[in-house]
C-alpha positions in Angstrom: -4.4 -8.5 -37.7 -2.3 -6.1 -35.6 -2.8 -2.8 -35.7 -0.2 -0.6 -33.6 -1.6 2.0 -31.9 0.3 4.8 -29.8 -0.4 6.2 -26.2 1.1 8.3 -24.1 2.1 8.4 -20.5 2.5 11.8 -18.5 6.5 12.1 -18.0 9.1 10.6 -19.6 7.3 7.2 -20.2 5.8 7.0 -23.4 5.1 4.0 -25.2 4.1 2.7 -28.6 1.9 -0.6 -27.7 0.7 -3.3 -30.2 -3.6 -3.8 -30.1 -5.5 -6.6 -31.3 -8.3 -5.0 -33.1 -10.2 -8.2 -33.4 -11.0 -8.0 -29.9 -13.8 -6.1 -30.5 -15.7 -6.9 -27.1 -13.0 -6.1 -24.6 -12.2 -3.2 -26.9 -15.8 -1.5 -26.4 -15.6 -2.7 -22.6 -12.4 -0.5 -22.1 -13.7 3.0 -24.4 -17.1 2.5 -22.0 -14.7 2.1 -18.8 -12.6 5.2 -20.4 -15.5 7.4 -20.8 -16.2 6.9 -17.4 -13.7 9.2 -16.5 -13.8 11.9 -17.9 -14.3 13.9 -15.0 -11.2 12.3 -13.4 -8.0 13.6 -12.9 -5.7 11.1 -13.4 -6.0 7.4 -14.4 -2.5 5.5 -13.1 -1.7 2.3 -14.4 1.1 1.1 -16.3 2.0 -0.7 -19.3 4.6 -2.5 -21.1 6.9 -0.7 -23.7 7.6 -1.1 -26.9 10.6 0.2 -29.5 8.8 3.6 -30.1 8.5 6.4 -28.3 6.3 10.1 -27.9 5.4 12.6 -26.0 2.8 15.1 -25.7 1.1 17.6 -22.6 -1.7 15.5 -22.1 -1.8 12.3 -19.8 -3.3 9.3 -22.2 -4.6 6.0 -21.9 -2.6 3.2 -22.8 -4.3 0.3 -24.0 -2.0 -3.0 -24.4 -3.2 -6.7 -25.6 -0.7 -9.6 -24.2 0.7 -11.1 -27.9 -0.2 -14.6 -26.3 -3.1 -13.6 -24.6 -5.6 -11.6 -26.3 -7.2 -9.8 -23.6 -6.8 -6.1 -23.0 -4.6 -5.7 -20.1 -3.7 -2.7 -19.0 -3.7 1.1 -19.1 -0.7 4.2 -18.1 -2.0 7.5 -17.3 -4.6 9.2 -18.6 -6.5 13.1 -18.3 -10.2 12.3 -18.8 -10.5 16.2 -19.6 -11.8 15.5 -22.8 -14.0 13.2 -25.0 -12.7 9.8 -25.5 -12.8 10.9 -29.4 -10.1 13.9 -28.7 -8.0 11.7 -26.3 -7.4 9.4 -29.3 -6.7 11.9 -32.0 -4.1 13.1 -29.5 -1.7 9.9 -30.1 -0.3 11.6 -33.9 2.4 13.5 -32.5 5.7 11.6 -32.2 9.1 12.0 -31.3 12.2 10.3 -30.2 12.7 9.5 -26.5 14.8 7.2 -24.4 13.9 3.7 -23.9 11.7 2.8 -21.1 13.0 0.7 -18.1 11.5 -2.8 -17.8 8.9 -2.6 -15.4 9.5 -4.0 -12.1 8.8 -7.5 -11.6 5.9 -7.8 -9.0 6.5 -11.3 -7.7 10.2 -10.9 -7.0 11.1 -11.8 -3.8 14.9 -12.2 -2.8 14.4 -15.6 -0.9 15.0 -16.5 2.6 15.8 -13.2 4.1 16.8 -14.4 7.4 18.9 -17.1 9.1 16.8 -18.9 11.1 20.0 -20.4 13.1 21.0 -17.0 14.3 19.4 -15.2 17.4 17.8 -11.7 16.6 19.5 -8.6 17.7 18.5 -6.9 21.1 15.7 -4.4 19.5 15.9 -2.4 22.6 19.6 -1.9 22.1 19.1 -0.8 18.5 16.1 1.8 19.6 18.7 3.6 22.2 20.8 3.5 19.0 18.4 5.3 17.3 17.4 8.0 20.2 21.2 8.8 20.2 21.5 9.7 16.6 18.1 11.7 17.0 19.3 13.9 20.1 19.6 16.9 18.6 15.8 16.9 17.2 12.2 17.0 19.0 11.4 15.1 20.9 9.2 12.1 19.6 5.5 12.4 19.5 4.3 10.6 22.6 1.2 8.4 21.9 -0.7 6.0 24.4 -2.6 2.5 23.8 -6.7 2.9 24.0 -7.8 -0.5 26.0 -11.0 -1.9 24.6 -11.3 -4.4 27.7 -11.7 -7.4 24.8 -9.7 -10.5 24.1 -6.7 -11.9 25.7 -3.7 -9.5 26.1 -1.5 -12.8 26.6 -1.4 -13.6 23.4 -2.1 -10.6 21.7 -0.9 -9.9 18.1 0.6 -6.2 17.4 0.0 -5.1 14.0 1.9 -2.1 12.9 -0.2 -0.2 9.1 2.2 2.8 8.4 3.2 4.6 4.9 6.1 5.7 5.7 6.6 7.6 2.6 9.2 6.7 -0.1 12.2 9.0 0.0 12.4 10.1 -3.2 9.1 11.2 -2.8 9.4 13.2 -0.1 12.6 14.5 -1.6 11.4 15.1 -5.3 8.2 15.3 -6.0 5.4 15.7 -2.8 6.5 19.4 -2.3 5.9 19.4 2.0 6.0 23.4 1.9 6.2 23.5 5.4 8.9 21.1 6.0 12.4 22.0 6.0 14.1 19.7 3.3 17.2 18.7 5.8 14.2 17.3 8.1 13.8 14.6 5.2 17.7 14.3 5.1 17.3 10.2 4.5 20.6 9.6 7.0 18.8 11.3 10.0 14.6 10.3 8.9 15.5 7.0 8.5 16.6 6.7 12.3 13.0 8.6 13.0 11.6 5.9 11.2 13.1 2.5 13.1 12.5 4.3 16.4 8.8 4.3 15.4 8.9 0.8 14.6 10.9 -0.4 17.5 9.1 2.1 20.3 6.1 -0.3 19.6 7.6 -3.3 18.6 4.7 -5.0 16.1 4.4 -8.8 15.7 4.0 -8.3 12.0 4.2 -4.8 10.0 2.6 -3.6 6.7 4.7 -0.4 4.6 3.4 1.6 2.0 5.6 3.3 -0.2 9.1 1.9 1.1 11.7 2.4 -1.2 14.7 1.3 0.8 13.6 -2.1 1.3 17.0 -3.4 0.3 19.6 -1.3 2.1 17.7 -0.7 5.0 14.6 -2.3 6.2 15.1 -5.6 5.2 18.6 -6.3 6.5 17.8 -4.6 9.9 14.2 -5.6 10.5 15.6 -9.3 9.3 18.3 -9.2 12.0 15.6 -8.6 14.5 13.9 -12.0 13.5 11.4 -10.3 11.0 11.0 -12.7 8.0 9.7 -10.4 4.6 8.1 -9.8 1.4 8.4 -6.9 -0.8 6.4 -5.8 -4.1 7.1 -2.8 -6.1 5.0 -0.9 -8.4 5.2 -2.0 -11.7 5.6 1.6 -12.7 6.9 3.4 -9.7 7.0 7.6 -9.5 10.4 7.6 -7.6 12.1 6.6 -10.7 11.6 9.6 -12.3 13.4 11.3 -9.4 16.9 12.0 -9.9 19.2 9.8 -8.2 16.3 7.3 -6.5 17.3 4.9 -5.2 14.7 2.1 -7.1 11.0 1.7 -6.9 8.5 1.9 -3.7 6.5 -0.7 -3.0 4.4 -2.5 -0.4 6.3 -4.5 2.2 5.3 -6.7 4.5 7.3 -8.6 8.2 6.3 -11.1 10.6 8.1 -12.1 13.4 9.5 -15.4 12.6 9.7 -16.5 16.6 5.7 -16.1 16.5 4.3 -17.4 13.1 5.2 -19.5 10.2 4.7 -18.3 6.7 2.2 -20.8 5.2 2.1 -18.7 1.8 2.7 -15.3 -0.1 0.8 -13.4 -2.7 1.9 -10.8 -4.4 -0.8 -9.0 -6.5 -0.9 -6.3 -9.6 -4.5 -5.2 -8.7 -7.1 -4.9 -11.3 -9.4 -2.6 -12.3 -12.2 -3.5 -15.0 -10.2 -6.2 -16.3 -7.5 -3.7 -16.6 -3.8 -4.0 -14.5 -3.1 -1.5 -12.5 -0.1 0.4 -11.0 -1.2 -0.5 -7.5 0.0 -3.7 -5.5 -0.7 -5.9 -2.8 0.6 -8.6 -0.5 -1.3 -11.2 0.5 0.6 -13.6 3.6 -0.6 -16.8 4.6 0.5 -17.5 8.8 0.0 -19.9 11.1 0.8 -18.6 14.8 3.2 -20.7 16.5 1.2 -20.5 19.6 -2.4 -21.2 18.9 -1.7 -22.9 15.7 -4.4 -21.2 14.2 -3.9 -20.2 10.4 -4.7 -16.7 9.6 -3.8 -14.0 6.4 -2.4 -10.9 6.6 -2.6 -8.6 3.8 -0.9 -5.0 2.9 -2.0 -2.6 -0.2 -1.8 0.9 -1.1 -4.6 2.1 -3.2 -4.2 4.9 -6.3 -4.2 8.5 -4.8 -6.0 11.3 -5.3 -9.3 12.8 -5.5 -11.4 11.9 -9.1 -10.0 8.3 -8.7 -12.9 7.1 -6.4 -14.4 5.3 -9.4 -11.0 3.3 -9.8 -10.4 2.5 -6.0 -13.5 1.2 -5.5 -12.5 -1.2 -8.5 -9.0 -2.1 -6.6 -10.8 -2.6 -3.7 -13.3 -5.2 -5.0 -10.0 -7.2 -6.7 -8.4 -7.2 -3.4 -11.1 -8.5 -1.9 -11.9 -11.1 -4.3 -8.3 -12.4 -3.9 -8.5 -12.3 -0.1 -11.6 -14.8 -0.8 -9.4 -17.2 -2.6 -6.5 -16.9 -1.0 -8.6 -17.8 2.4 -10.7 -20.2 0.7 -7.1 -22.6 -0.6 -5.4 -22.1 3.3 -8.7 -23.7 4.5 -8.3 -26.3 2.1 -5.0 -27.1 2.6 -5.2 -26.5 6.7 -8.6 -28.8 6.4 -10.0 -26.7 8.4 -13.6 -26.3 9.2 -13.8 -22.6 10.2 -13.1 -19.3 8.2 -9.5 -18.5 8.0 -9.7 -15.1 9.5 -7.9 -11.9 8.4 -6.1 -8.7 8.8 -6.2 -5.9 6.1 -3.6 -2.9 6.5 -3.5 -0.3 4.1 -3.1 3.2 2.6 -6.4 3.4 0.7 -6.2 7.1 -0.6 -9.8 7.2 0.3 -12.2 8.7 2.8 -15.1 6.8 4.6 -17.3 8.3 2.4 -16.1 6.2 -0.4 -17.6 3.4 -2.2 -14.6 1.4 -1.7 -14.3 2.2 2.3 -18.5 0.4 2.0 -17.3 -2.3 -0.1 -14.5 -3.6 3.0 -17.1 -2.6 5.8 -20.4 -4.5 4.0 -18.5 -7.1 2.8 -19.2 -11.0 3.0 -15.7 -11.5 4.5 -17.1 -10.3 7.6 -14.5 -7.1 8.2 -14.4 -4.2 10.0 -12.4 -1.1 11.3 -10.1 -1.5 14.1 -9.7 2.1 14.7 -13.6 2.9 14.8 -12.4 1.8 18.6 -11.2 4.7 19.3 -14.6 6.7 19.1 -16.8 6.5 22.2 -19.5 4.8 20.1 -17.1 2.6 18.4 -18.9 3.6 15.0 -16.5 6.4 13.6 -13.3 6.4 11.9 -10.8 8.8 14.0 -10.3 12.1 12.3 -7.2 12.2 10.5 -4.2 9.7 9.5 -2.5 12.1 7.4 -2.2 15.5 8.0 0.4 17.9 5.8 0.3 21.4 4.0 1.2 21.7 0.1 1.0 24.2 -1.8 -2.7 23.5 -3.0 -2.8 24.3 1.2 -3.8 22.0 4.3 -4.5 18.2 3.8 -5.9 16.4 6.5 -8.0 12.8 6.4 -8.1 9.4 7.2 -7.0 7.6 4.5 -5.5 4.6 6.2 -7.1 1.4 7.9 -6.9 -1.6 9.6 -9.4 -4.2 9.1 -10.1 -7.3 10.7 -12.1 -10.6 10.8 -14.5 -9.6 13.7 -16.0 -13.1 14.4 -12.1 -14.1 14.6 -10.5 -11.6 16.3 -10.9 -9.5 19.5 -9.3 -5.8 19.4 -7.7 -5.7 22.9 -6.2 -2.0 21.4 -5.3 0.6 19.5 -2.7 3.7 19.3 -4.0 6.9 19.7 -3.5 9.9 17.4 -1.0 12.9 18.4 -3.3 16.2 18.8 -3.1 19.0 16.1 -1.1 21.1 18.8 1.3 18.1 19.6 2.0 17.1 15.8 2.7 21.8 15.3 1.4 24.2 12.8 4.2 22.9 9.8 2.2 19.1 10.4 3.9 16.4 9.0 6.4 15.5 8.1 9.0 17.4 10.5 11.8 17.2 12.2 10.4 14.3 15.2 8.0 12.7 12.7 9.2 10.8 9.5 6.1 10.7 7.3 2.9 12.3 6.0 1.2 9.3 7.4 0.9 8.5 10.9 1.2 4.7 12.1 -1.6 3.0 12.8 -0.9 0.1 15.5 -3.6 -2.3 17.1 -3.2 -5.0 18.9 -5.6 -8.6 18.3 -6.2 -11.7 20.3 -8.1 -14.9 18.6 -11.3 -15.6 20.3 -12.7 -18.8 21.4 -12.4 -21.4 18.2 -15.7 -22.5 19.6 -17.6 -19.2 19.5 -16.2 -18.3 16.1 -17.7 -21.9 14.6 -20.5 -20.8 15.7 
C-alpha cells in the first residue's frame, strides 16, 4: 500500500513524495542514517516532485521510493536540530506553492561538441584577447611551476582542478563582503577566467561549479580542440537566483589532439543508499602518444562544516565507481596492468577528514599531487580557498588532485599566490575570478615495466 507522506525542502522547493511503507528495512536504514545527523547543519540532496506542495522554516528530509523500484532513493535538505520524531511531526503544515522544475537530467550530454575536421583556434591569440579586455584591472596574480625532478617532461600531461565558482553564486547568494560586486560583473570575470585557463594551457581540465557551460565554455574551449562533458546538479542552488542563467555543474575537457575519449560517466553520487545532490564525471582516455588507457575523473563534494559524515559517504561512492569504471577499460583494453587515474575535485573538506583518509588509504593506490609542494612532500599546502563573509575569514584546502602513484610521475605543480599577493579583501577580486584558486600539475607515465611490477 502507498502511503503519501510530505517533506519539505529549505526554499522554494517543497515536495509532497509518495513512500512505500512496506519497505520496512530500508525504511529503518534511512531514520538510523537520519538520526545520525542530528548535530549537522544541513543534509543536501534532492528529490523528485510531486503535484503538492508546502513550506515551512525548517530544512526536512525528503524521503522518496522509485514507483518501479522499491528502494528508498533519495533525500532534499534537512536541519538535524531536532529529534528525528519532531522533524516528522513537522511535515502537517501545508500550503500552496508553485510547481517545481524537473530536475536536471544528469547524463545529458549535447553530443559531439567539436568538429574534428576544423583546426583549433590560436589560444595564444585568444589570451592577448583576453589581457586587452582586462587592461584596466590588476594585474594577474603571477604564479610559478615547483619541479619535482620526476618523470618525463616530454610527454607530460597538464591537468588543470579549478572551481571557478558559478555566477549566480557569486552574484546571489555567497555574499563575498569584501568584493566589490562590479568585480563579479560576469562580461569582465569571465575574461579573468579564460586567461587563467589559457596562461597555462592544460591538456585536460576539471570545473566545479560552472554554470555557463553553454554560452561560454563549451563553444570556446571546443574551438580550441577541447572535446567535453558536462553534468549538472540534479537540484542546483543557482536556480533559485533571479535571472540564472541554468544550473552549475561539474565539467570536464580534454584536448582532442592528445587523447581519445574511450568512455564517459556521469554519476549522481550516493550516500547510504541514498542519491545525492552532488555529481561526478568519470572519463575514460587513451593518450594518442603512448597509447596508454587512463581515467580522469572531476567531482565536487557537499559543502560545509557538520556534513563530514555525508562526504565521507560520497567519497566512498566515487571511489567504488572509479573501481569499476577502471576495472571494464581494462577489460575492454585487455590489458594486464591497472588502468591508472587522475582525481580532481572540490571536496569541501579538510585533510583532517575521514573522506580526505579514505582517497589517501585507499586500494586504488592514490595520492596527493600537491603534498609536492611541501619540503617533505607529506603535507597538503595551506590554503586553496581563501575569502571573507560575513561569518568572517575562510581560508583551507579544500581542493585536490589525486593520482595513480605507481602510474604516474609528478614532474610539477603550480604554486600558490602569497596572502600579501592575493590582498587583504582575498578572493574573489578584481585580477582573480574565484573563491578557489586553480590547482595545475603536470604528469608523465612511468615505465609500463616498472608499474607491472
Amino acid at each position: 500500500m502507498l502511503e503519501e507522506v510530505t517533506y519539505v525542502s529549505k526554499r522554494r522547493q517543497i515536495a509532497s513524495i509518495h513512500a512505500i511503507t512496506e519497505l520496512q528495512e530500508e525504511y529503518s536504514v534511512f531514520e538510523a542514517n537520519l538520526k545520525q545527523f542530528n548535530t549537522s547543519s544541513q543534509l543536501c540532496i534532492s528529490a523528485e516532485h510531486h503535484s503538492h506542495n508546502l513550506t515551512t522554516d525548517k530544512h526536512i528530509a525528503v524521503l522518496q521510493t522509485s514507483k518501479s523500484k522499491p528502494e528508498i532513493m533519495e533525500i532534499v535538505a534537512c536541519s538535524m536540530g531536532s529529534s528525528t520524531s519532531s522533524l516528522y511531526s513537522a511535515l502537517a503544515k501545508t500550503v500552496s506553492r508553485p510547481a517545481l522544475p524537473p530536475p536536471c537530467d544528469s547524463n545529458y550530454n549535447p553530443g559531439n561538441d567539436l568538429d574534428l575536421d576544423q583546426d583549433p583556434a590560436d589560444p595564444s591569440e585568444l589570451l592577448q584577447e583576453c589581457k586587452e579586455v582586462l587592461r584596466n584591472r590588476p594585474a594577474q596574480l603571477q604564479r610559478a611551476f615547483v619541479q619535482t625532478g620526476h618523470g618525463d617532461a616530454r610527454q607530460a600531461i597538464r591537468v588543470m582542478q579549478w572551481n571557478v565558482l558559478a555566477q549566480a553564486l557569486g552574484e546571489g547568494m555567497d555574499s563575498f563582503v569584501q568584493c566589490p560586486m562590479d568585480a563579479l560583473n560576469w562580461a569582465e570575470r569571465k575574461y579573468l577566467i579564460l586567461q587563467e585557463i589559457l596562461t597555462y594551457n592544460p591538456d585536460i581540465i576539471c570545473l566545479q561549479e560552472v554554470d555557463h557551460y553553454f554560452d561560454m565554455f563549451q563553444p570556446i574551449l571546443a574551438s580550441l580542440g577541447y572535446q567535453s562533458s558536462f553534468c549538472p546538479k540534479p537540484w542546483s542552488p543557482c536556480l533559485d537566483v533571479e535571472n540564472n542563467n541554468g544550473p552549475d555543474g561539474c565539467a570536464l575537457f580534454f584536448n582532442h589532439k592528445r587523447f581519445q575519449s574511450l568512455n564517459t560517466t556521469h554519476l549522481r553520487l550516493s550516500a547510504m543508499m541514498l542519491k545525492t545532490n552532488q555529481v561526478a564525471i568519470i572519463a575514460a582516455l587513451r593518450c594518442r602518444a603512448t597509447e596508454r588507457a587512463f581515467c580522469v575523473a572531476v567531482t565536487h563534494l557537499k559543502a560545509r562544516s557538520g556534513w563530514e559524515v555525508l562526504r565521507s559517504a560520497q567519497g566512498s561512492d566515487l571511489l567504488r565507481n572509479l573501481r569499476n569504471v577502471a576495472q571494464r577499460i581494462e577489460t575492454e583494453e585487455q590489458s594486464d596492468t591497472d588502468i591508472p587515474l587522475i582525481v580532481c575535485g572540490d571536496f569541501n573538506a579538510e585533510p583532517s577528514e575521514d573522506v580526505y583518509r579514505k582517497f589517501a588509504t585507499s586500494n586504488l593506490g592514490l595520492d596527493s599531487a600537491y603534498k609536492h609542494l611541501s619540503t617533505d612532500g607529506k603535507n597538503e599546502p595551506p590554503y586553496t580557498t581563501w575569502k571573507i563573509r560575513p561569518s568572517g575569514e575562510s581560508c583551507h584546502t579544500l581542493d585536490y588532485v589525486w593520482y595513480s602513484h605507481r602510474a604516474f610521475d609528478v614532474n610539477a605543480v603550480l604554486d600558490f599566490p602569497t596572502a600579501e599577493q592575493i590582498g587583504p579583501n582575498r578572493l574573489p577580486s578584481y585580477n582573480y575570478p574565484s573563491d578557489h584558486l586553480s590547482l595545475v600539475c603536470d604528469f608523465s607515465f612511468k615505465d609500463p615495466t616498472l608499474v607491472s611490477q
